[in-house]
C-alpha positions as CSV (number, residue, x, y, z in Angstrom):
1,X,-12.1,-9.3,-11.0
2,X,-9.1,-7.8,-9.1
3,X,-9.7,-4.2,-7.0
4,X,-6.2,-2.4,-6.0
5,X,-6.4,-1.4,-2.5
6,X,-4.3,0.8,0.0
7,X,-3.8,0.7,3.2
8,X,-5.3,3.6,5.1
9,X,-4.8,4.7,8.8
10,X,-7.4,6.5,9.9
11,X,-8.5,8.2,13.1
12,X,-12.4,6.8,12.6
13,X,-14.0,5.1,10.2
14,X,-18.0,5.4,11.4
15,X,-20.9,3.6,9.7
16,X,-23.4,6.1,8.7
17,X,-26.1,3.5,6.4
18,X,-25.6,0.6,5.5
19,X,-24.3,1.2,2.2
20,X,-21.9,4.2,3.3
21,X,-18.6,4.8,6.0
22,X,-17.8,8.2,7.2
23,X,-13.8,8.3,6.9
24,X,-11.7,10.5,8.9
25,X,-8.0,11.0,8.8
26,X,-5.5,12.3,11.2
27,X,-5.4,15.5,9.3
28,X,-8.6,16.0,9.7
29,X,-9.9,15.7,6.4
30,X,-13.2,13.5,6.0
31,X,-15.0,11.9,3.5
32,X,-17.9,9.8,2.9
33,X,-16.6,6.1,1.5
34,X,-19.4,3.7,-0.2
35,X,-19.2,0.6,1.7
36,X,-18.6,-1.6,-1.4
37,X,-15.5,-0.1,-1.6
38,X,-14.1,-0.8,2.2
39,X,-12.4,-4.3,2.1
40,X,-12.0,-4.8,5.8
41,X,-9.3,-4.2,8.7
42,X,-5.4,-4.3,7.7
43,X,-4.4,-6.3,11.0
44,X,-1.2,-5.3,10.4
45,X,-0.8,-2.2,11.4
46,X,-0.4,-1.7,15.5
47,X,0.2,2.1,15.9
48,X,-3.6,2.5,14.7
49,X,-6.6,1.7,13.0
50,X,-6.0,1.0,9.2
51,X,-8.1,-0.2,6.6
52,X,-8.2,-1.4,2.9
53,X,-10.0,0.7,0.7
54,X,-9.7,0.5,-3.2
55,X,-7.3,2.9,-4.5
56,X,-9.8,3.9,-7.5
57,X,-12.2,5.4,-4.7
58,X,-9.6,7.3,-2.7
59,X,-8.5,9.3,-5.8
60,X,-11.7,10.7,-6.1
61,X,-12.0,11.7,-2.5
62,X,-10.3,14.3,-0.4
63,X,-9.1,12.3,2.6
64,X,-5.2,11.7,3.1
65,X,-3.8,8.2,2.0
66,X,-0.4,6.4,1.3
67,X,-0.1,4.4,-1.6
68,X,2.7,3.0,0.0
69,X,1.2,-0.3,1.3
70,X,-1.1,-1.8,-1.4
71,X,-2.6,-5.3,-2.0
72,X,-5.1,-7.3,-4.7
73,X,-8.5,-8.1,-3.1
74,X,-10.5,-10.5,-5.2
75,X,-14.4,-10.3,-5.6
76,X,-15.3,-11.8,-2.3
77,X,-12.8,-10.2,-0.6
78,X,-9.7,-11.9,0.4
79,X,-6.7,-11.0,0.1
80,X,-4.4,-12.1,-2.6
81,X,-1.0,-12.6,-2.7
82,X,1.2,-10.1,-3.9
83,X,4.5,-10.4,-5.5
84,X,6.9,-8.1,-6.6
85,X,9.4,-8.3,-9.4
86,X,12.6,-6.6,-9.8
87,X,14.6,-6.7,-12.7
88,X,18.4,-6.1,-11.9
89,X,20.8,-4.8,-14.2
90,X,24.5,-5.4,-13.5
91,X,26.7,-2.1,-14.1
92,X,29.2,-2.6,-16.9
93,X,32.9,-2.8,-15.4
94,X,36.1,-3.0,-17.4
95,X,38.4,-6.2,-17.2
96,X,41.1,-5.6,-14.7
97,X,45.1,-6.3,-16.5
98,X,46.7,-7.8,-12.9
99,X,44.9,-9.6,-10.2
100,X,47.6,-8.4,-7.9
101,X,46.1,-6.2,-4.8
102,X,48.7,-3.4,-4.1
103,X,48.1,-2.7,-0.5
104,X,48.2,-6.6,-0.1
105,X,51.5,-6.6,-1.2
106,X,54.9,-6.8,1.2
């Protein structure tokens, strides 16, 4: 199975048992995060301390979070690779009558 999680700075993230984290953001809001649901470090980030925690979990809490910055963890959790797909659509345009460029001329 495939957990959605965000990427979450945070100014501490403090082991309270062993089956809870205490999260607080730079905000200040806090919350208590079960420790299933914390997927490890996001090495990634330099300014500060950021982790993955799946976006299910932080929807029911009252800490501040970015959805922003999001990858697929799998059950033993690594991190899978995520791809992105964009569908462009061309804008009509009209066939042009000359081919001629009028500030190109002499």
């Amino acid at each position: 199975m495939k957990t959605l999680c965000y990427s979450v700075r945070l100014e501490s993230l403090v082991r309270i048992s062993d089956k809870a984290f205490k999260a607080t953001a730079f905000d200040g809001s806090s919350d208590i995060i079960p420790a299933s649901q914390v997927f490890g470090r996001d090495y990634d980030v330099q300014k500060s301390d950021a982790w993955w925690i799946s976006a299910w979990i932080l929807c029911k809490k009252s800490i501040q979070y970015s959805s922003k910055k999001q990858a697929w963890f799998d059950d033993e959790g690594r991190q899978l690779p995520t791809i992105t797909i964009e569908r462009h659509t061309p804008e009509k345009k009209e066939a042009v009558t000359s081919n001629e460029i009028n500030d190109l001329k002499r």
